[in-house]
C-alpha positions in Angstrom: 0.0 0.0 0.0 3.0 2.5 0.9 4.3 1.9 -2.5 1.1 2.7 -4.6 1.1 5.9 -2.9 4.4 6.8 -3.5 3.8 5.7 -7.1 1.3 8.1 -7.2 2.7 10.9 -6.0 5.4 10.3 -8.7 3.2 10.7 -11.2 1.7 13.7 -10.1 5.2 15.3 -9.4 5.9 14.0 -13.3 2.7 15.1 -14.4 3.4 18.4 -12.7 7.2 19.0 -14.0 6.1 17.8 -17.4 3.1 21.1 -17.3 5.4 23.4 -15.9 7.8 22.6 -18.5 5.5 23.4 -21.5 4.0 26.4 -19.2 7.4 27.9 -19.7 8.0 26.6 -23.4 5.0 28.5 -24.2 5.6 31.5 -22.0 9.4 32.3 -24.0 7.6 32.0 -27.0 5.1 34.1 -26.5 7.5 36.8 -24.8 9.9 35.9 -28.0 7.1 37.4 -30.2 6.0 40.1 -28.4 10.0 41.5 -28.3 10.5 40.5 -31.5 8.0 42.5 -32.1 8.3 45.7 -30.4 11.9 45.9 -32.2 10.9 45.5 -35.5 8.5 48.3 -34.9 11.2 50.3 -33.7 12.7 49.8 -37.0 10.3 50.9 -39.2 12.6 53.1 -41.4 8.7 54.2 -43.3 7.0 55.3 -40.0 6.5 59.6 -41.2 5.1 62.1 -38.2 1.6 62.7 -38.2 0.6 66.6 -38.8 1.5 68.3 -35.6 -1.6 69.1 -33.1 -1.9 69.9 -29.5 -4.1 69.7 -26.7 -2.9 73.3 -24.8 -1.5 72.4 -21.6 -2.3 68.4 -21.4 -4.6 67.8 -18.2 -3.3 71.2 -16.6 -5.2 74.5 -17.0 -3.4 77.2 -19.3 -3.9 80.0 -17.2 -5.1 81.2 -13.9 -8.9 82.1 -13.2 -8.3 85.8 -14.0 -5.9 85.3 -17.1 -7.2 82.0 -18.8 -4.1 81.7 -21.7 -1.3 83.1 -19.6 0.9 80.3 -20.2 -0.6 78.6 -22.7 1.8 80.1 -25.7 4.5 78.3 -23.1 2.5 74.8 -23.4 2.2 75.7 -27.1 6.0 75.8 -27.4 6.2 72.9 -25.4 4.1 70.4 -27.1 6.2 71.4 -30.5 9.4 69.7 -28.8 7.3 67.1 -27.5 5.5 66.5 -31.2 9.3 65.8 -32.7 10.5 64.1 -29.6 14.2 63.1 -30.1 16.8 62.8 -27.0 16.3 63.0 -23.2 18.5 65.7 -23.8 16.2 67.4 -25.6 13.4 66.3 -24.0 15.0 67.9 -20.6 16.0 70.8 -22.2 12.0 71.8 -23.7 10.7 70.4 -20.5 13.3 73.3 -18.4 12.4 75.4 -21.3 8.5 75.2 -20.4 9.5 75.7 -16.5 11.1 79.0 -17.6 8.4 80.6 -19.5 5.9 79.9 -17.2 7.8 81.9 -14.4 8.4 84.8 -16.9 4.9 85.4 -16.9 4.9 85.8 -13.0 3.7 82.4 -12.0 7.0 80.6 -10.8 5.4 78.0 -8.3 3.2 76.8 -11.0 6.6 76.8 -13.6 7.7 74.2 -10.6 4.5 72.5 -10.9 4.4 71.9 -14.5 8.0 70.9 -14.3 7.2 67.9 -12.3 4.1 66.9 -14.1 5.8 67.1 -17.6 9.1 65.0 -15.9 6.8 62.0 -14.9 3.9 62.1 -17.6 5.7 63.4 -20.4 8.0 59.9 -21.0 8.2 58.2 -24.3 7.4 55.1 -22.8 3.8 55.9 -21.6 0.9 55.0 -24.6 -0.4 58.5 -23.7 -1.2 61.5 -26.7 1.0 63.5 -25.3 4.3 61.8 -24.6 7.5 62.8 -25.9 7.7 62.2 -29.3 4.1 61.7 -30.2 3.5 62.6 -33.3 5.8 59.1 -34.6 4.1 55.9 -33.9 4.8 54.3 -30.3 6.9 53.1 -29.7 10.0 55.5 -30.6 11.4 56.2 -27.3 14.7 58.6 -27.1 15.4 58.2 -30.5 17.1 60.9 -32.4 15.6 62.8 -35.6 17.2 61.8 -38.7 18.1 65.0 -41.0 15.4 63.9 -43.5 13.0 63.0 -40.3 13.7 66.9 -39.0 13.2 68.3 -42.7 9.9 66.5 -42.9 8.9 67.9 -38.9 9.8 71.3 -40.2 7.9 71.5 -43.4 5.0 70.1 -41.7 5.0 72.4 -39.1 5.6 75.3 -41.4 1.9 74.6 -43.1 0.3 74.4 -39.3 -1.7 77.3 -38.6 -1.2 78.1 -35.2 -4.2 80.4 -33.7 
């Protein structure tokens, strides 16, 4: 009698190796594909930037209760470098940028504000509208602008009209 049960629980220790086993075959090959396919995408040499658009000041008001646009030419600016994308360098540099503006027009706590918002919800890496670099397809991450990508940027947003 011992031995049938230790038989058994053989077979269910082989039956359970054997599942985990294929559980992880299946698992690599499934997160095979999905890398496999996030770097292709990343490769697409055809992907072209969409016509340039903004939303003002993303999820943040433009302006205080009295003055409803004071800084939204500074989220204007803003969402221009954000449109292109490119490097954390530059991404750092138009996010400091905004931070600046908004204290020239007299509302520095807000400038410190905006600076940490944009910092934390302004990543390439987020599927959001207004992450850097959204006018490319997601995912394009830090990735510099070509000469012929920036030439294409700039002719498109020389035909926006901005109001």
């Amino acid at each position: 009698m011992a031995g049938g049960i230790t038989l058994i629980g053989i077979n269910k220790i082989t039956i359970f190796a054997d599942t985990c086993t294929e559980y992880k075959k299946t698992m690599h090959k499934s997160l095979s594909i999905i890398l496999l396919t996030l770097f292709l995408a990343g490769c697409n040499s055809s992907a072209t930037i969409k016509p340039f658009s903004t939303d003002g000041c993303s999820m943040f008001p433009e302006g205080t209760l009295e003055h409803k646009d004071l800084w939204l030419n500074c989220c204007l600016e803003h969402d221009i470098a954000y449109w292109k994308g490119g490097t954390y360098k530059e991404r750092k540099a138009a996010d400091l940028r905004l931070r600046e503006c908004v204290a020239e027009v007299g509302e520095p706590a807000i400038a410190e504000l905006m600076l940490k918002g944009v910092r934390v919800g302004g990543s390439p890496y987020w599927p959001t509208s207004f992450r850097w670099g959204y006018g490319w397809p997601y995912p394009r991450g830090y990735t510099p602008l070509s000469r012929e990508e920036q030439e294409t940027a700039n002719d498109l947003l020389s035909k926006t009209v901005l109001e």
